[in-house]
C-alpha positions as CSV (number, residue, x, y, z in Angstrom):
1,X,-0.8,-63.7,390.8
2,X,-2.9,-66.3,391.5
3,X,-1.8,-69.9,390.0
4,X,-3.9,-72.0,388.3
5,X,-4.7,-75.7,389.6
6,X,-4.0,-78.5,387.5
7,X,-5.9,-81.8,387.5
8,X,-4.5,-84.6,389.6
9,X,-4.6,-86.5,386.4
10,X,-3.0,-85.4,383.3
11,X,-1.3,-86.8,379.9
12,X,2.1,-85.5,379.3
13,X,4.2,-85.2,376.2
14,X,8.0,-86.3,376.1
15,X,10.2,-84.6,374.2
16,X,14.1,-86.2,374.0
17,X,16.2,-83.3,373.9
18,X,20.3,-82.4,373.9
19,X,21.9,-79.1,375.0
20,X,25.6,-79.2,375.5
21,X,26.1,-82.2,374.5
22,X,23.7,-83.4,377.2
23,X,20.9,-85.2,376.5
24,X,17.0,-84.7,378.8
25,X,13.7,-85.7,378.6
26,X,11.2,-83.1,378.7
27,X,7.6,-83.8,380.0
28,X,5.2,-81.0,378.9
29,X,1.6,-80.9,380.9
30,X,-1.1,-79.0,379.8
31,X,-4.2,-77.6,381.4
32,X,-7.6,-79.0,380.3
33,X,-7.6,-75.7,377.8
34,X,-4.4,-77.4,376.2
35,X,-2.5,-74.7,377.1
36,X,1.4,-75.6,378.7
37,X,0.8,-75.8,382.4
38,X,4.0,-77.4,384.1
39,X,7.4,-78.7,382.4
40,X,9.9,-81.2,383.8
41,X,13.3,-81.6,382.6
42,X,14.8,-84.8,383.1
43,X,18.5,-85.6,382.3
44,X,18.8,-89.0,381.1
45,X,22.0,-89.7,382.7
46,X,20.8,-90.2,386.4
47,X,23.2,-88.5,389.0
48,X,24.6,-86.7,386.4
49,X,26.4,-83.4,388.0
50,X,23.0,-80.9,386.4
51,X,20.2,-83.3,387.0
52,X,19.3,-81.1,390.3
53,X,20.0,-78.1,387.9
54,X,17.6,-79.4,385.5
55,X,14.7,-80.6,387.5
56,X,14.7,-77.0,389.4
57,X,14.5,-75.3,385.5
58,X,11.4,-77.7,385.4
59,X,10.0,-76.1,388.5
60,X,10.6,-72.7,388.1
61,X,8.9,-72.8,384.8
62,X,6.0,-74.9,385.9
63,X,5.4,-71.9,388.7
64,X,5.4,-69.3,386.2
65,X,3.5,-71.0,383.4
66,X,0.7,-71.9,386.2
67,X,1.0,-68.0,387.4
68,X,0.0,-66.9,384.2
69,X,3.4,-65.4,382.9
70,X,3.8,-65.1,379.5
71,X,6.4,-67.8,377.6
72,X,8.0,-64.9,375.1
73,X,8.4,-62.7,378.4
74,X,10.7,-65.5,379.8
75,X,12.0,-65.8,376.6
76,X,13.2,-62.6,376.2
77,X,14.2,-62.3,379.2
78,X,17.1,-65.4,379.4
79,X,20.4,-65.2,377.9
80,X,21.2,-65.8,374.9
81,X,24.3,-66.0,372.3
82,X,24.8,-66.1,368.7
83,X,22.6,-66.4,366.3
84,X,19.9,-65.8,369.1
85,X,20.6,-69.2,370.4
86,X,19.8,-70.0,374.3
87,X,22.9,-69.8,376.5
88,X,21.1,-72.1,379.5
89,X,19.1,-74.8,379.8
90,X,16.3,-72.5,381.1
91,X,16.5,-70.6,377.5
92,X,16.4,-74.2,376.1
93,X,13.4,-75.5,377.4
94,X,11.6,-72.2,376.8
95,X,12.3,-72.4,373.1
96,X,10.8,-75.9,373.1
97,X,7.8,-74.6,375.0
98,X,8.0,-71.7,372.4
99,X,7.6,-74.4,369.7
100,X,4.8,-76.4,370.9
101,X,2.6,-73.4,371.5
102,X,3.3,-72.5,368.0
103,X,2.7,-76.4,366.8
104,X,-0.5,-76.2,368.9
105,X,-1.6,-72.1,367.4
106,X,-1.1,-70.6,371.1
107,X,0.2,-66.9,371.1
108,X,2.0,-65.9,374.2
109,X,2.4,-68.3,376.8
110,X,-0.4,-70.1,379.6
111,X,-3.6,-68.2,380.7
């Protein structure tokens, strides 16, 4: 898979977020298509025990949206609980990327 490069410049969206009673940020970057292109996931309690956690769940993603791998893939793929509901953060921010593709008409995930 080859990744896709993304403009040195680009708007992001915020979304304010709580899992687990913990509360993030979550910047969502698109490619000049406006498809999702990177995620970060920001806890807003700096130092907080998961903040590494969370900014590597950021990464990941951001790897595999810019590789071209489908967002329902992933998020079939995670764990989840009752009810359907995400059992990790990962799960989570997938469900919100879920969302905004949806918000924005996108099937699938980037590419």
């Amino acid at each position: 898979m080859t990744r896709r490069r993304l403009p040195n410049r680009r708007p992001v969206e915020i979304i304010d977020t709580e899992f687990r009673r913990r509360r993030y940020a979550v910047l969502i970057g698109r490619f000049d298509d406006g498809t999702i292109a990177e995620t970060f996931v920001e806890p807003t309690k700096v130092g907080s025990d998961g903040a590494e956690d969370s900014r590597d769940v950021g990464i990941i993603l951001s790897i595999a949206l810019q590789s071209g791998v489908d967002v329902e893939a992933m998020r079939s793929a995670v764990s989840r609980i009752e009810q359907g509901r995400p059992s990790s953060l990962t799960g989570h921010v997938l469900d919100l990327i879920a969302a905004e593709n949806a918000a924005a008409g996108e099937i699938g995930g980037a590419a």
